[in-house]
N, C-alpha and C positions, 0 to 999 in steps of 0.2 A: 504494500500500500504506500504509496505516495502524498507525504502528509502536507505539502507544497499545494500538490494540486485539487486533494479531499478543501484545505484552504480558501481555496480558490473558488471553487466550484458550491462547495456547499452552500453560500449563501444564495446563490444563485436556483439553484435544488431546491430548499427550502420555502423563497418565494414561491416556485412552480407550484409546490404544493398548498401553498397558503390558497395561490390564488386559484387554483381547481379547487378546495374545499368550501371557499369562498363561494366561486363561481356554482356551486352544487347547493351553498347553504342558503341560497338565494332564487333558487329556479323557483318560476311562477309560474304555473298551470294556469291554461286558458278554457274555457268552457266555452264550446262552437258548436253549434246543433247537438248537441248532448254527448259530447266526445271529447275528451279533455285534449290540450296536446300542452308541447312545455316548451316555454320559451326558451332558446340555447341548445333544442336536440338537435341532431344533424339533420342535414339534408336528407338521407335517405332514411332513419328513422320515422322524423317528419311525413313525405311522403308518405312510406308505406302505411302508415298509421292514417293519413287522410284517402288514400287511397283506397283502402280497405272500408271506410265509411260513407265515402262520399264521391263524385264523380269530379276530377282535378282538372283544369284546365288553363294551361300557362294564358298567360295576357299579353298583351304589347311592351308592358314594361320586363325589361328582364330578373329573372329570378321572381316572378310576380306570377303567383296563382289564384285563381277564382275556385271557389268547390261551390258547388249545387247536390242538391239531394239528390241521392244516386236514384236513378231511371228505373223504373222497373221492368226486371227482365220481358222482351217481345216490345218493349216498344220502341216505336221507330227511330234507326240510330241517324235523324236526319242532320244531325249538328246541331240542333236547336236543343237548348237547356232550360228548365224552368228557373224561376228567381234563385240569384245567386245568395250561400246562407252568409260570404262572405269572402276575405282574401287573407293568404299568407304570404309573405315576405321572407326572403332567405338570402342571409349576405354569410359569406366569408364560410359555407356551407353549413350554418346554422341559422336558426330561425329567431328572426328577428322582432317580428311583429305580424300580430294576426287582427284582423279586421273584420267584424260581426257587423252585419246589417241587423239595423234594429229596427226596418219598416222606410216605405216610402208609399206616398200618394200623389195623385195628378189632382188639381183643382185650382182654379182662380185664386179664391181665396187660400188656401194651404199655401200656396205659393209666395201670396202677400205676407201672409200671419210668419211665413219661415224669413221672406226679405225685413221685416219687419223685427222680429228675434233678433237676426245677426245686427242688425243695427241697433241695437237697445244693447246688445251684449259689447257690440264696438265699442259704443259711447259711454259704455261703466267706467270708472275711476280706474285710472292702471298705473298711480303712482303708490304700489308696491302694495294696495288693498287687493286683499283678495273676496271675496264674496262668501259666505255663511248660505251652507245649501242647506235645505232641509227641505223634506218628505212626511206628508200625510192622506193618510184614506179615511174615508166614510160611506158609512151607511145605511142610509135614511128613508123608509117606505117603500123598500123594494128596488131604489135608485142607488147607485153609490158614484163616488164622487173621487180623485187620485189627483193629487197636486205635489209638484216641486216648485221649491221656490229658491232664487240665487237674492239673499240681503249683501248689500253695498248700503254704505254712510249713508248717502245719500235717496236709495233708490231700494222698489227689490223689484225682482222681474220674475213672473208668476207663470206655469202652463197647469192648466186643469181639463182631466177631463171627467165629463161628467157621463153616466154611463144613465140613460133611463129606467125605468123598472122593467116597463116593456120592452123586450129583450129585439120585437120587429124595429123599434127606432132605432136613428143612427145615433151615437154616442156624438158630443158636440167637444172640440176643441177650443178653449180659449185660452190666447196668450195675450199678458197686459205687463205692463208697469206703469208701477207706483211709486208715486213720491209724499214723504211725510213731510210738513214742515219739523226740522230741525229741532229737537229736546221734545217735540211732542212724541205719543203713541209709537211704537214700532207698527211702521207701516202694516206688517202682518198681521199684526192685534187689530188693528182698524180698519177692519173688511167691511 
């Protein structure tokens, strides 16, 4: 043994190991159509694990996949995919980043109420405030009711939907913000 270069090398050896330990005491599981996967397994882990649940399909960007719920056996393999459940990202042959679609709609209004959103969420304070989320449900006469809300100093910015009793209506979306005058009520309280 060469005690020169155990010297040398060991500290070297050692980080390696910190940082795979590290790198392991840290993995994040993703939940994606009901299939976990982990942020950092390799590429063909990855795959074969999305491939087995889902039908994969590279994209334009490179190393970029789309998965859709896999087809059922007999039907037509005409190219055409039902709605995507989302994408995975793969750099440096590990997985980087996965992307869940949580829903889209076509509508006029959807449209405004989402152009709307991002500009309310633009114009929030971004000198170094960050916003107080909060979450609550209800349910009242057979109708129930699911809000988040982002509080700012200034401001809080609200999406509710409200779900009918009557299960044929459509559930309504509405997205607002509110402003309190200053030292009065938390906006939230004074609904």
């Amino acid at each position: 043994m060469n005690l020169d270069r155990l010297k040398k090398t060991a500290p070297w050896a050692l980080a390696l190991m910190i940082a795979m330990a590290t790198q392991s005491a840290f993995a994040q599981t993703v939940d994606i159509g009901g299939t976990n996967l982990e942020l950092g397994a390799s590429r063909a882990d990855t795959l074969a694990v999305a491939n087995a649940q889902f039908d994969v399909a590279p994209t334009s960007v490179r190393n970029q996949y789309t998965i859709y719920p896999k087809r059922e056996p007999g039907m037509a393999n005409d190219g055409r995919y039902p709605k995507a459940i989302g994408t995975l990202t793969i750099q440096n042959d590990r997985l980087v980043r996965v992307t869940r679609n949580l829903g889209s709609f076509r509508s006029t209004d959807g449209e405004a109420a989402m152009e709307n959103l991002i500009a309310a969420f633009a114009n929030a304070p971004n000198a170094g405030d960050t916003p107080a989320v909060h979450t609550d449900s209800g349910l009242a006469g057979g109708a129930s009711t699911s809000r988040v809300y982002f509080s700012y100093p200034d401001r809080a910015i609200q999406i509710v939907i409200y779900r009918p009793a009557d299960s044929r209506d459509m559930a309504t979306v509405d997205i607002t913000e509110q402003y309190a005058l200053r030292g009065s009520a938390d906006p939230m309280t004074a609904r």
